[in-house]
One Martini backbone bead per residue (centre of mass of N, CA, C, O) as a GRO file, in nm:
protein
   90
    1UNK     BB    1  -0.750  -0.908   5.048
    2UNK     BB    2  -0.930  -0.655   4.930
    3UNK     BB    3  -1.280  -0.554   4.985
    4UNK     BB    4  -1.637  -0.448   4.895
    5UNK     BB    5  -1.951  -0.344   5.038
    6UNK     BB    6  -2.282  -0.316   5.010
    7UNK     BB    7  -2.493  -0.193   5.280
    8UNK     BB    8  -2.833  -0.273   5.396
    9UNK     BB    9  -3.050  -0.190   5.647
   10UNK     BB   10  -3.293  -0.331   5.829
   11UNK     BB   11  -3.465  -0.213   6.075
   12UNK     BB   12  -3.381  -0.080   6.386
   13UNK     BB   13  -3.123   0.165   6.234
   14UNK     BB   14  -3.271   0.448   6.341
   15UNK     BB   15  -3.238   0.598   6.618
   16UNK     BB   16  -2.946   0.364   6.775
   17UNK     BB   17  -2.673   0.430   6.723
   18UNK     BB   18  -2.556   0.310   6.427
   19UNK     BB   19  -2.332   0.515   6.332
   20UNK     BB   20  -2.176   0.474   6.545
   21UNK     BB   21  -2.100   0.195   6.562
   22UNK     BB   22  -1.992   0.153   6.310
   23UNK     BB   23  -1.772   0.338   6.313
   24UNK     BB   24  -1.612   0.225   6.556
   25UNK     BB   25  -1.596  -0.050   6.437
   26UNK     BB   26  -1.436  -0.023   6.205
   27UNK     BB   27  -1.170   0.144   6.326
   28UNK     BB   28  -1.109  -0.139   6.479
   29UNK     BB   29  -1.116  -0.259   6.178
   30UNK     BB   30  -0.972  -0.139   5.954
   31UNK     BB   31  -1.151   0.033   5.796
   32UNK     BB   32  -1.387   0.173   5.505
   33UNK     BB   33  -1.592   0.423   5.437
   34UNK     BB   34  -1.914   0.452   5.570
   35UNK     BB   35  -2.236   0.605   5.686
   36UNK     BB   36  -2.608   0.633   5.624
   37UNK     BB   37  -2.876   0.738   5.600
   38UNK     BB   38  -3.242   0.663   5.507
   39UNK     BB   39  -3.552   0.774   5.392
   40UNK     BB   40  -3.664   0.441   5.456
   41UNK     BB   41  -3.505   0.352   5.746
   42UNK     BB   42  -3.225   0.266   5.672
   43UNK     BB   43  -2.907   0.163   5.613
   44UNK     BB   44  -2.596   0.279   5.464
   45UNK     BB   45  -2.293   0.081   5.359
   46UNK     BB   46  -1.953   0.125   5.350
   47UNK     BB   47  -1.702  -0.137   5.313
   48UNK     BB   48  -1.335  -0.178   5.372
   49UNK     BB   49  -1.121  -0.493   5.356
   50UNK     BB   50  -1.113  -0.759   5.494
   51UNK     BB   51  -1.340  -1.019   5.558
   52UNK     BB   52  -1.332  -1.063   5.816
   53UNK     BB   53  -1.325  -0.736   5.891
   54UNK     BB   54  -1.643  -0.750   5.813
   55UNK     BB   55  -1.752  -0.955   5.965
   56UNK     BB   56  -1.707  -0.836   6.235
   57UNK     BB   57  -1.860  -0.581   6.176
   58UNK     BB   58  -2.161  -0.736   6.161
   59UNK     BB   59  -2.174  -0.881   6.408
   60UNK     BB   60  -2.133  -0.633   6.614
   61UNK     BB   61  -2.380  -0.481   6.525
   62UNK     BB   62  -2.585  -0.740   6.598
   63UNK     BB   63  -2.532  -0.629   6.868
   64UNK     BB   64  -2.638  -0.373   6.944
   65UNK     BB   65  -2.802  -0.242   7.214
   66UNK     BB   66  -3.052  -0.114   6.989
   67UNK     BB   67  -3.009  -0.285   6.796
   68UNK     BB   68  -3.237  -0.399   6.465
   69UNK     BB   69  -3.170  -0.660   6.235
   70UNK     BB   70  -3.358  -0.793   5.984
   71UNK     BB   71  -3.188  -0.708   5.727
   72UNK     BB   72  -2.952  -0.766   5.429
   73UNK     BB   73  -2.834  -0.596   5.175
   74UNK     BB   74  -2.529  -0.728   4.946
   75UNK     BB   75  -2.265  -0.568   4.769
   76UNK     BB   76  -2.017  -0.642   4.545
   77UNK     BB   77  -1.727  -0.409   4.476
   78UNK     BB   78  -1.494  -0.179   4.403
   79UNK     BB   79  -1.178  -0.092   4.493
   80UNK     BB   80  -1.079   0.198   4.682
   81UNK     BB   81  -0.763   0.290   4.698
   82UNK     BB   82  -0.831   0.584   4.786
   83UNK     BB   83  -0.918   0.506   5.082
   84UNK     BB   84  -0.876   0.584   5.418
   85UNK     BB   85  -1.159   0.589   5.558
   86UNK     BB   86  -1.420   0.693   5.794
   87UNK     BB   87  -1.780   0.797   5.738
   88UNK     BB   88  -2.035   0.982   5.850
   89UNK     BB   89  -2.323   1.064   5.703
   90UNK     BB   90  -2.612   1.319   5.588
   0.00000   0.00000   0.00000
């Protein structure tokens, strides 16, 4: 059963790489959904998929060679049937 979440990462995760890291993890977990920075310094993340391999991919974030996330709030979603990939938006 597929999942729906807004993530939004707080702490070091703009300019470190965290988008191009986000679309990769995604893509490897055959997740969908997004990927865009805020301009208060944040990264917000629609991610759609199974849980687990949603699991897998705040983990895989957390491990990011330059990213530090100091916190998330996910808040979950209704599930876009019509969506198919992952897109890092600008």
């Amino acid at each position: 059963m597929e999942k729906r979440y807004r993530l939004r990462f707080y702490g070091t995760v703009q300019g470190v790489g965290f988008r191009f890291t986000a679309s990769h993890t995604a893509n490897m977990y055959r997740l969908t959904g997004y990927v865009k920075n805020e301009y208060d310094g944040s990264v917000t993340c629609e991610v759609q998929g199974r849980q687990e391999d949603i699991e897998q991919f705040i983990a895989a974030i957390y491990r990011g060679r330059f990213i530090e996330v100091d916190r998330i709030d996910k808040t979950q979603l209704e599930v876009d049937d019509a969506e198919r990939s992952f897109e890092v938006r600008h």
